[in-house]
BATIBA-758744 format. One record per residue (C-alpha): residue in three letters; x, y, z. Coordinates in pm, whole numbers, plus 50000, padded with zeros to 5 digits. Layout:
BEGIN
R  code      X      Y      Z
R   ALA      X      Y      Z
...
END
This chain:
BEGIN
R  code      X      Y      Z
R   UNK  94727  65784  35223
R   UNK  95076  65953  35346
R   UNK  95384  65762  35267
R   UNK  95491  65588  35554
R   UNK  95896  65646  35569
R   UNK  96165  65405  35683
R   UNK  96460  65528  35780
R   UNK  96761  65588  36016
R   UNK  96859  65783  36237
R   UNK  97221  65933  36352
R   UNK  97353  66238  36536
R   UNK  97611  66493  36431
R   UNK  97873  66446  36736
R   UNK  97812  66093  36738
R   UNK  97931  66029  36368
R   UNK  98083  66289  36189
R   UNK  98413  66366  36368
R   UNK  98658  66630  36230
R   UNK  98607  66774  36531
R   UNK  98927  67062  36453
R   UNK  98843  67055  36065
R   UNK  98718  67330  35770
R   UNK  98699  67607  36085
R   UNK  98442  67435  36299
R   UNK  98415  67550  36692
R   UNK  98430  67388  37013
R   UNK  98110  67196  37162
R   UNK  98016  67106  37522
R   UNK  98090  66790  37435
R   UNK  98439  66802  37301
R   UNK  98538  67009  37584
R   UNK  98361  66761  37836
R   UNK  98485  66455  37704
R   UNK  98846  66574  37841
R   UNK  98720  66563  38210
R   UNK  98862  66269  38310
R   UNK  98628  66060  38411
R   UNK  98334  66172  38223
R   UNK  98319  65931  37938
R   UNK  98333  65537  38007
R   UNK  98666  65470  37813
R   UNK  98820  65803  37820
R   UNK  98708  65846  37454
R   UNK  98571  66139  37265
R   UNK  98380  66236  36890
R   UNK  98700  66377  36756
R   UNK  98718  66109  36475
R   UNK  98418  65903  36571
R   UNK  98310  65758  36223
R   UNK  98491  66011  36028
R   UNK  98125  66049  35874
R   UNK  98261  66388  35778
R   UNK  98480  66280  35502
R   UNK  98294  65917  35440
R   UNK  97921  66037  35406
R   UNK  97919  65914  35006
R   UNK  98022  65558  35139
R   UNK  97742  65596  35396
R   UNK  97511  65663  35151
R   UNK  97604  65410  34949
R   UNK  97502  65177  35273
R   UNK  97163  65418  35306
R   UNK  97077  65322  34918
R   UNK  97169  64896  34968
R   UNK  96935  64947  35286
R   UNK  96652  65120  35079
R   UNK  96608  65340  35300
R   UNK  96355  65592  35204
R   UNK  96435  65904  35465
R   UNK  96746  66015  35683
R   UNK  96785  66157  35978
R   UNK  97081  66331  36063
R   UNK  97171  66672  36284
R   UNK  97359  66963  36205
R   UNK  97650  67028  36411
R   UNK  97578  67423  36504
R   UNK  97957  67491  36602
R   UNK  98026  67360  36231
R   UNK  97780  67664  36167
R   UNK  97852  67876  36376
R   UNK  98177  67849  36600
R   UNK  98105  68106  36855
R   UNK  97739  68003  36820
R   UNK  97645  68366  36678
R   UNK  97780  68584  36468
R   UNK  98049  68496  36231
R   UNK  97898  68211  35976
R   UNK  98178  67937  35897
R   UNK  98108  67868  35543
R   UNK  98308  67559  35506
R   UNK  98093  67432  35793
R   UNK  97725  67503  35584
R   UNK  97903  67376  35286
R   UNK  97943  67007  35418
R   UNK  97554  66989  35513
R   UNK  97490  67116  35121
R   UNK  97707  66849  34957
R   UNK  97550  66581  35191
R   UNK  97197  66663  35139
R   UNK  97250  66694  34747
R   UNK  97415  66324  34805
R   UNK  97096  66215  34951
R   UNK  96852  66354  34695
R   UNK  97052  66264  34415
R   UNK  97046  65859  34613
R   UNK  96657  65917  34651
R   UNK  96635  65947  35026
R   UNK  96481  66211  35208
R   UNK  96645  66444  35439
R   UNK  96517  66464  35759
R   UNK  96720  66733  35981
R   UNK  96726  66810  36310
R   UNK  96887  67116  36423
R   UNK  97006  67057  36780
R   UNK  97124  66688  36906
R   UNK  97315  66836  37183
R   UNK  97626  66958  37071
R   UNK  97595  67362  37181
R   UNK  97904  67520  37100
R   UNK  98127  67620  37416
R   UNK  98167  67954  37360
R   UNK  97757  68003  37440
R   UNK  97819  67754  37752
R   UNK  98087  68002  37892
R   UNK  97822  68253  37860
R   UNK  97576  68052  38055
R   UNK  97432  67804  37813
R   UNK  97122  67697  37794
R   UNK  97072  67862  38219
R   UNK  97107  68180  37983
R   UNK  96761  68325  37808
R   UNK  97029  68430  37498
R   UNK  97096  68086  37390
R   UNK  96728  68082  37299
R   UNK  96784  68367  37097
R   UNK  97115  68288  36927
R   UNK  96955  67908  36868
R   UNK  96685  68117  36649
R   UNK  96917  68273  36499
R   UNK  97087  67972  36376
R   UNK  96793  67756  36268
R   UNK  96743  68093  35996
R   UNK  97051  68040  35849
R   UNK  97034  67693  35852
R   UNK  96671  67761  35661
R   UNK  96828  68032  35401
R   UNK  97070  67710  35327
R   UNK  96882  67382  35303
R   UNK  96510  67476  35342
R   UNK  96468  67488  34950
R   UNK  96565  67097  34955
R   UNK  96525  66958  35317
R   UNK  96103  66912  35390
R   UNK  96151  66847  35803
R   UNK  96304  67020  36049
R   UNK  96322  66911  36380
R   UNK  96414  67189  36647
R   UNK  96557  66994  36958
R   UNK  96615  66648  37005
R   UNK  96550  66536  37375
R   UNK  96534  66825  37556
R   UNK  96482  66638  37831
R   UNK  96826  66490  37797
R   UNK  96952  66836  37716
R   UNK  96843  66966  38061
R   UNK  96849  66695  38310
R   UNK  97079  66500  38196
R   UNK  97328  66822  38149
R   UNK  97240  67036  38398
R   UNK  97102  66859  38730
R   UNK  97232  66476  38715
R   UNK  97542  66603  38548
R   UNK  97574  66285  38329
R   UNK  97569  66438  38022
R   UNK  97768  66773  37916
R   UNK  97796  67054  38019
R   UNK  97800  66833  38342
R   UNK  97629  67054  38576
R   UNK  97464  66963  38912
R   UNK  97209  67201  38998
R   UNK  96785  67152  39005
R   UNK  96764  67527  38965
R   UNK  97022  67508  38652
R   UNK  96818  67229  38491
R   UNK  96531  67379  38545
R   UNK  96637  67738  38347
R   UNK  96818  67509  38087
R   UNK  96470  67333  38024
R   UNK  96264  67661  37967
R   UNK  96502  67825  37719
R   UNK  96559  67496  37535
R   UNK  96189  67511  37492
R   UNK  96192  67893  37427
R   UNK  96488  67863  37172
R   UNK  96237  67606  37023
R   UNK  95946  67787  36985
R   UNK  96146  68116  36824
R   UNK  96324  67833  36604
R   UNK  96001  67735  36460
R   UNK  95942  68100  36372
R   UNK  96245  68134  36216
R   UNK  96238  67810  36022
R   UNK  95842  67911  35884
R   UNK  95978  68218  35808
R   UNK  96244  68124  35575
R   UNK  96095  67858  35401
R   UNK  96073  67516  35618
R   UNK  95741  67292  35520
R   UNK  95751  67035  35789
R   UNK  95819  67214  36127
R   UNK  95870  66934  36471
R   UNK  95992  66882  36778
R   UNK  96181  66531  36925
R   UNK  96063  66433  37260
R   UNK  96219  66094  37457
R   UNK  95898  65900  37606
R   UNK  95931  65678  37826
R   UNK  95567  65521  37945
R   UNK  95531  65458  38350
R   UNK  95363  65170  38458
R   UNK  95271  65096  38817
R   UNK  94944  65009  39023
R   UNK  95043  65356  39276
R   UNK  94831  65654  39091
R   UNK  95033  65900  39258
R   UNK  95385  65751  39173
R   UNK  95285  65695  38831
R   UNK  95145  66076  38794
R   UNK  95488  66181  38965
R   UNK  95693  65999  38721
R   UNK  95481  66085  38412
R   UNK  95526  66423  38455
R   UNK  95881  66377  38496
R   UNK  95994  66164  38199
R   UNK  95666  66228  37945
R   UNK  95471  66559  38026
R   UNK  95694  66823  38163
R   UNK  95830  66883  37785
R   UNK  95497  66781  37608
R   UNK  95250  66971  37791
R   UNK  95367  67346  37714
R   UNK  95464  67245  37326
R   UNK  95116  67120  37326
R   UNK  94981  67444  37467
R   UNK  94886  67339  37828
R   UNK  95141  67518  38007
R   UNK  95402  67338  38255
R   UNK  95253  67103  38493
R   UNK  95206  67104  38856
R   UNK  95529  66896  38999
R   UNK  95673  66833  39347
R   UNK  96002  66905  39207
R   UNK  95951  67251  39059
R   UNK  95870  67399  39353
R   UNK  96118  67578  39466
R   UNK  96321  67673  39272
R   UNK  96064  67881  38975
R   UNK  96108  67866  38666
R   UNK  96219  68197  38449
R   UNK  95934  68233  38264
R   UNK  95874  68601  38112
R   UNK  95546  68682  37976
R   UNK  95463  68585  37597
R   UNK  95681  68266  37684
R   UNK  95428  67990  37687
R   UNK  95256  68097  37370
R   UNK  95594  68126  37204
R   UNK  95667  67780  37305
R   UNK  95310  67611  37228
R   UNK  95358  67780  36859
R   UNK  95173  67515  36592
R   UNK  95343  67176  36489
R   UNK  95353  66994  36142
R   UNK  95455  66623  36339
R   UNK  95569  66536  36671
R   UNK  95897  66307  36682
R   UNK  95876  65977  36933
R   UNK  96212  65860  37028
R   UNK  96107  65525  37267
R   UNK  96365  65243  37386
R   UNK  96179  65143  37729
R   UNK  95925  65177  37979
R   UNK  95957  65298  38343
R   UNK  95803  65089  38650
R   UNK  95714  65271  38997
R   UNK  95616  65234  39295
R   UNK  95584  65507  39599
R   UNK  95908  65626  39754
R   UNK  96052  65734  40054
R   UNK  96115  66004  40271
R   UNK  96299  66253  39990
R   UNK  96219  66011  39682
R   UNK  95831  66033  39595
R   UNK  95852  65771  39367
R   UNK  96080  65480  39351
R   UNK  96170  65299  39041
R   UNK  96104  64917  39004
R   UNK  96369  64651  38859
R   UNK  96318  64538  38496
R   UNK  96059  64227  38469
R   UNK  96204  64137  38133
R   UNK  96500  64080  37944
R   UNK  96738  64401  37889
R   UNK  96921  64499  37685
R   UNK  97361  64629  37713
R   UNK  97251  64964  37846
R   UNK  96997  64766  38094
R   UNK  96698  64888  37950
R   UNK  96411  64655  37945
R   UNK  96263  64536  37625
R   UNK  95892  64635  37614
R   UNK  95776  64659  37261
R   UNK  95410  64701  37463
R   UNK  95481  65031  37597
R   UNK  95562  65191  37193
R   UNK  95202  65087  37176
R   UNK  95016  65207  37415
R   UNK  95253  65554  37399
R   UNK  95163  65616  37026
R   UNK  94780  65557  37111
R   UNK  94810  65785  37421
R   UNK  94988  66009  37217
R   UNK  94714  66017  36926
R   UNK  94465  66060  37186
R   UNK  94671  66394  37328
R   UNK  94722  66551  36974
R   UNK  94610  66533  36650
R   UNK  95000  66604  36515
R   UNK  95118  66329  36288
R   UNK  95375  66109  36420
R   UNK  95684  65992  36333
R   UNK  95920  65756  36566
R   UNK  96240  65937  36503
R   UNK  96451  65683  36699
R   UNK  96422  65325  36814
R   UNK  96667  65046  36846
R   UNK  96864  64895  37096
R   UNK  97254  64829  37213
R   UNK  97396  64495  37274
R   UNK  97747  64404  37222
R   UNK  97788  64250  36900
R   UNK  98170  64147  36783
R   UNK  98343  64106  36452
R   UNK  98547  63867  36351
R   UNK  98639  63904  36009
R   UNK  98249  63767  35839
R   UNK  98092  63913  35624
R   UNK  97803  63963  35821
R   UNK  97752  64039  36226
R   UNK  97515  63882  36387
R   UNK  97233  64007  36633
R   UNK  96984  63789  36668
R   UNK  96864  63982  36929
R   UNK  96850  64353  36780
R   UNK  96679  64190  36503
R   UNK  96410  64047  36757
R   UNK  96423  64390  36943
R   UNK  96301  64564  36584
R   UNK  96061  64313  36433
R   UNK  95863  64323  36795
R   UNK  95882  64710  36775
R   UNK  95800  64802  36416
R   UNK  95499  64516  36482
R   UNK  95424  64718  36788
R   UNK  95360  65036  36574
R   UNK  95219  64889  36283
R   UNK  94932  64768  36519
R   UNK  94893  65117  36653
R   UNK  94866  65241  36298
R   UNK  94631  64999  36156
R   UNK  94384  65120  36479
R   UNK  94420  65457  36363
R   UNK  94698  65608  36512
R   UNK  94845  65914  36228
R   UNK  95187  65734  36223
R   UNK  95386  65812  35925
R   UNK  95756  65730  35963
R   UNK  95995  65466  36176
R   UNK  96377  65558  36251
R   UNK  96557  65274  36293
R   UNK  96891  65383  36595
R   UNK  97103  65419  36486
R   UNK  97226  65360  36132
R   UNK  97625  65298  36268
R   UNK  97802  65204  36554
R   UNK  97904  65575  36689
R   UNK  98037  65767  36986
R   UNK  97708  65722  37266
R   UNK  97817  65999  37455
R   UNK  97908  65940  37844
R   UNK  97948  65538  37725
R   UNK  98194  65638  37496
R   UNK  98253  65335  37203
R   UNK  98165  65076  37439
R   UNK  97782  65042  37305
R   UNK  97737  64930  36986
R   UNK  97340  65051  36906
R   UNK  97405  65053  36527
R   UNK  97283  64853  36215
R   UNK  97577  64851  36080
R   UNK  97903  64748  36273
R   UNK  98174  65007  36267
R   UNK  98553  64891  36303
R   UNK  98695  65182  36426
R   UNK  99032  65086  36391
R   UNK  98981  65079  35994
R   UNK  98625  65259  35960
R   UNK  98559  64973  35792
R   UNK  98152  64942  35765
R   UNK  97997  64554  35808
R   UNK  97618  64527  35777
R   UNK  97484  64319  36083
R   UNK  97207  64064  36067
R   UNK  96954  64356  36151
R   UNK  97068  64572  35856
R   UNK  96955  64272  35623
R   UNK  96638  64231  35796
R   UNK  96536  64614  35807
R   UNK  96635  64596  35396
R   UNK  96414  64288  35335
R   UNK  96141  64467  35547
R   UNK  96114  64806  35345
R   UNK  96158  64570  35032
R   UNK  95835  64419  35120
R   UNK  95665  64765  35147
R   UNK  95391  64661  35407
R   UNK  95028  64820  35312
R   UNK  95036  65057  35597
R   UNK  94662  65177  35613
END
């Protein structure tokens, strides 16, 4: 039987701040968190939660939580700070000390190499629209091999591609806060190139657990069509060319084409060790109008503070679809939920509903497991309060409260109940 590891889950940007410390560059996101209007409270992850000098006291947290396995990104301006080239060694040297922190507290690393944060100087020369950031993304996950690969068993290339693109590129939500179908649509094939010559690069240099982190989100609807149209959209458009099937046939690729040279797709579909499952909701549909194929249907349920209905249901039947579509072992790599919890001064916050929102969950996949499902892992998001990008500090998804006044750290209700549930150690067959 594998271990089944519980852990947490947190982003570089989101936490570490020292945004103009130890030589590290620019990111899209510091430089699009000054537009005004781009982030909810005018905020940015300059300090954040100063993770950067407080990891130790963050691990301390990590070890009174038991938790077993850590996920955290590496900041590649901290690596890099023109995103090739010229290797920042104070940057590589913070990732060393905070993996040896972790091993020496008995929790695994689990690092993923891009959560979004490309560095600004590859954005000026086109980003991810440009085939070179694939390239220079390679070239990054080797070094970041050479340096941790010897202690660090999983590597995860991207994290949400999807965000990465659509979200960047053609909504213009997220940074680098672009507008453009055809721009989205280049930024979503190189992302997926720079992740297939990442996984050659990480093999190469020593990396045992090789994966990619894909947002689900599981359409539901009685319209075949609209739920086809969606499911492409939010579930298969990423997951069908990792899994070797080539990009599939969508309304909304046609025009503009995708830059795909050949050798691409096989670069892309290049073997897996696990597949990553970040999953928060579900998506209802029903046919559109005119323009909009597909239109999307109010929550039935309660939400929660990012409006995002709670649907333990859908982790379900997405891990069973999912085992069904691959035979890669699974880990959820993120799941959790926002609501707006306050402190005043106890000793303990309390979420009564986060703590329902993760018992329903973790019940969800432990069903899915026990009927066979290869599920091996569950990331609880996030393990702090942090920076949630165009929201700024006003969501609170974290187990642990963060004062950010202070940087004091207060365990919520939920960070008791996730310790008391990997104390019990639940036979996981």
């Amino acid at each position: 039987m594998n271990q089944f590891l519980f852990g947490a889950a947190t982003s570089a940007y989101q936490i570490e701040g020292a945004a103009r410390e130890d030589g590290r560059g620019l990111s899209i996101w510091d430089v699009f968190a000054q537009k005004p209007g781009a982030i909810a409270d005018g905020s940015s992850g300059e300090v954040a939660c100063d993770h950067y000098h407080r990891y130790p006291e963050d691990i301390a947290l990590m070890r009174w939580l038991g938790l077993q396995a850590y996920r955290f990104s590496v900041a590649w301006p901290r690596i890099l700070p023109e995103g090739r080239g010229r290797l920042n060694p104070k940057g590589l040297a913070f990732y060393d000390r905070l993996v040896d922190a972790l091993l020496e507290a008995g929790i695994t690393p689990f690092v993923t190499l891009y959560h979004w944060d490309l560095p600004w100087a590859l954005e000026e020369r086109g980003g991810w629209r440009s085939r070179e950031t694939a390239h220079a993304f390679a070239e990054y996950a080797e070094i970041v091999a050479r340096a941790l690969a010897d202690r660090v068993p999983f590597f995860a290339t991207l994290n949400e591609p999807w965000c990465s693109a659509f979200l960047g590129y053609w909504t213009g939500e997220h940074a680098p806060g672009e507008r453009n179908l055809e721009a989205a649509l280049k930024a979503a094939h190189h992302l997926l190139l720079g992740h297939g010559l990442a996984v050659e690069a990480l093999r190469a240099h020593g990396a045992k657990e090789v994966g990619l982190v894909l947002n689900f989100a599981p359409v539901y609807g009685e319209d075949e069509e609209a739920v086809n149209r969606a499911d492409i959209y939010h579930n298969r458009f990423f997951l069908d060319p990792v899994l070797g099937r080539g990009y599939p046939e969508s309304p909304f690729l046609n025009p503009p084409p995708m830059p795909i040279q050949e050798g691409d797709l096989e670069i892309i579909a290049r073997p897996l060790d696990f597949l990553g499952v970040n999953y928060y909701s579900r998506a209802r549909v029903a046919p559109g109008e005119g323009v909009y194929p597909v239109r999307y249907l109010p929550p039935e349920r309660e939400v929660t503070d990012m409006g995002w209905e709670v649907y333990p249901e859908g982790l379900y039947d997405l891990l069973k679809r999912l085992s069904r579509e691959t035979s890669l072992p699974l880990y959820i790599t993120e799941n959790g939920a926002a609501y707006p919890d306050r402190w005043h001064g106890e000793e303990v916050v309390e979420d009564p509903k986060r703590v329902a929102y993760l018992r329903d969950h973790l019940e969800a996949a432990f069903k899915a497991k026990a009927e066979g499902v290869d599920l091996r892992g569950y990331f609880v998001w996030s393990l702090l309060d942090n920076f949630e990008w165009a929201f700024g500090y006003t969501k609170r998804f974290g187990i642990i409260y963060v004062d950010y006044a202070t940087q004091r750290r207060i365990p919520k209700r939920s960070a008791h109940w996730y310790r008391e549930q990997i104390q019990k150690k639940p036979v996981l067959r």
